[in-house]
C-alpha positions in Angstrom: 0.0 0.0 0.0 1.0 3.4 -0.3 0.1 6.6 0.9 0.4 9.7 -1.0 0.0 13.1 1.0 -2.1 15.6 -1.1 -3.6 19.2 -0.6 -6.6 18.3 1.7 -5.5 14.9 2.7 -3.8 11.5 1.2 -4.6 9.1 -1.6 -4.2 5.8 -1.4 -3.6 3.2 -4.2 -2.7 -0.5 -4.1 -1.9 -2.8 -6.1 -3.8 -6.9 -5.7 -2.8 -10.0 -7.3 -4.9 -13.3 -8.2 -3.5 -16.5 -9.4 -4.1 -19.8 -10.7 -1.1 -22.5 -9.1 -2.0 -25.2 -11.8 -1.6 -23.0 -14.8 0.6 -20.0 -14.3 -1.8 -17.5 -15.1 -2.8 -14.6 -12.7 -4.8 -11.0 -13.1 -3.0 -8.8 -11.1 -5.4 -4.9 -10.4 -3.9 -1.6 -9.6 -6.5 0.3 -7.2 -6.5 4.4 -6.9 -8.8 6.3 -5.1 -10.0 9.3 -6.9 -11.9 11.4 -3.7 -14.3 9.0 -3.2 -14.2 7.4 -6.1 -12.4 4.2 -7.4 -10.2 3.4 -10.7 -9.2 -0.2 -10.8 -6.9 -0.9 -13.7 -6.9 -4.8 -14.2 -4.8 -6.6 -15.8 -2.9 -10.4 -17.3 -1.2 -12.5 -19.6 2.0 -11.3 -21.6 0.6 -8.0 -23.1 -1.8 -6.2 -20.3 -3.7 -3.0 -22.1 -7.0 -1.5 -22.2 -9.8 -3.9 -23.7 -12.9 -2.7 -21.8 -13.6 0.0 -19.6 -17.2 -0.2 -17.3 -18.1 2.9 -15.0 -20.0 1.6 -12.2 -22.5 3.7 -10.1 -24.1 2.4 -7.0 -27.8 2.8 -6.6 -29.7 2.7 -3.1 -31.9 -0.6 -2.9 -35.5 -0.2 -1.6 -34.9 -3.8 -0.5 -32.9 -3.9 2.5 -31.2 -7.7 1.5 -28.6 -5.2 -0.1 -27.3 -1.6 0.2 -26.9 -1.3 -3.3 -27.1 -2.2 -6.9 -24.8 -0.9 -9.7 -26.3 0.5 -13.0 -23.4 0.2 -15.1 -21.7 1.9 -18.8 -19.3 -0.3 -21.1 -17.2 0.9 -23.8 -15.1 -2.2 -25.4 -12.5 -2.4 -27.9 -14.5 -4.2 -30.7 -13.1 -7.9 -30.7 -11.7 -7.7 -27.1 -13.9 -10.2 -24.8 -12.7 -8.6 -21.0 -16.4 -7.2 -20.5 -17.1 -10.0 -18.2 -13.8 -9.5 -16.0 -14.0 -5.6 -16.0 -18.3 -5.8 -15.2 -17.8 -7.9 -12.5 -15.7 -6.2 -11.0 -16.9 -3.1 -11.2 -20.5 -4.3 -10.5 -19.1 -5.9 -6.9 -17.3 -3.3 -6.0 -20.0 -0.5 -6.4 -22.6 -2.7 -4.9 -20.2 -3.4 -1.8 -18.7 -0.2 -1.2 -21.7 2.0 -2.4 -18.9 4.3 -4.3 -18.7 4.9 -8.0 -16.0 2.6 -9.9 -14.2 3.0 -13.0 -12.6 -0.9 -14.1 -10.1 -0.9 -16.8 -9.6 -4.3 -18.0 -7.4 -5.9 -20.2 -5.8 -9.6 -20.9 -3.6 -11.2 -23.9 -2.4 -14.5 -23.3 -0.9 -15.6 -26.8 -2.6 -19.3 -28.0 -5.6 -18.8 -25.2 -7.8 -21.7 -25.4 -11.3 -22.4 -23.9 -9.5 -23.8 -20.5 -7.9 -20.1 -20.3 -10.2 -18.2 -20.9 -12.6 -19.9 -18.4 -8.9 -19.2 -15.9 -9.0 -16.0 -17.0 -13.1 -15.3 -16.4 -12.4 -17.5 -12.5 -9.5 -15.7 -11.8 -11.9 -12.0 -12.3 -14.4 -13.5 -9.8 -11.5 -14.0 -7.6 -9.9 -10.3 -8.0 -13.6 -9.0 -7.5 -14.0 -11.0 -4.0 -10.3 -10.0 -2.6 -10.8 -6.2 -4.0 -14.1 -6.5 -2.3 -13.1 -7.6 1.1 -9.9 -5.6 1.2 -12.0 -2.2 0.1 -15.1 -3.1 2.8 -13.6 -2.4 5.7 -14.2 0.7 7.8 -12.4 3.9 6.5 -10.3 5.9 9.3 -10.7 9.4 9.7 -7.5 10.7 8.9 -7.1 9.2 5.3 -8.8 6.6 3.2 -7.2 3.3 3.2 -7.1 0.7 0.6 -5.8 -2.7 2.9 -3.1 -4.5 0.9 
C-alpha cells in the first residue's frame, strides 16, 4: 500500500494479485482512489492493455437484503472479450462499497484456449471478492485506506 500526502489529505492506491497454481496464469489490479471514487486498472497475460472500460455507479436498494445495486456503462475495444472481467468487478465493487467505480480491463495471453479463458473469467471473480473484502472495511478518519 502506499500513501500519498495531497492538498486536503492523502490518496491511497494499491496494487492486488490473483492466481491460478496449476496454470501460471494470474490478473494482477492496480486500485487508486479518486476522492471517493475508485479506478481499478486490471490486468494479465504477456501484453496487459485497455480492452474494456465499465463505469460503475451504486444505486440505493429499496430492498434492504442489499445496500446497493450498480447500473453500469461499457465501452469495449470491438473484438476484445474482457467485458465480463472488468463488469464484474466493477458491478461488486460498487454494490459493496456503495462508491462509484471505473474498471479498466485488459488480458492477452498468446494461444488462449477455452481452459484459459474460463482461468481468466475464475481468476476475475476472484480479483472481484479479494478487491471487495480488502476495500469493505471501515475507512479511518485521517485518510482513506485501501488494505493491501
Amino acid at each position: 500500500m502506499l500513501i500519498i500526502p495531497m492538498r486536503g489529505g492523502y490518496v491511497v492506491q494499491s496494487t492486488v494479485r490473483v492466481e491460478d497454481s496449476k496454470s501460471g496464469r494470474c490478473l494482477e489490479a492496480w486500485v487508486r482512489e479518486v476522492g471517493e471514487d475508485l479506478v481499478v486498472v486490471v490486468g494479465g497475460g504477456q501484453r496487459p492493455h485497455v480492452g474494456c472500460v465499465v463505469l460503475a455507479q451504486p444505486r440505493t436498494l429499496t430492498d434492504r437484503s442489499r445496500n446497493h445495486s450498480a447500473s453500469c456503462s461499457v465501452l469495449t475495444i470491438p473484438h476484445h472479450k474482457e467485458e465480463p472481467i472488468a463488469r464484474g468487478i466493477a458491478e461488486r465493487l460498487a454494490e459493496e462499497l456503495g462508491r462509484v467505480v471505473v474498471v479498466t480491463a485488459g488480458v492477452h495471453d498468446d494461444n488462449l484456449d477455452a481452459d484459459g479463458v474460463a482461468d481468466y473469467l475464475r481468476l476475475g471473480k476472484e480479483l472481484g471478492e479479494e478487491l471487495a473484502a480488502q476495500l469493505g472495511g471501515e475507512r479511518p478518519e485521517k485518510f482513506s485506506i485501501l488494505n493491501s
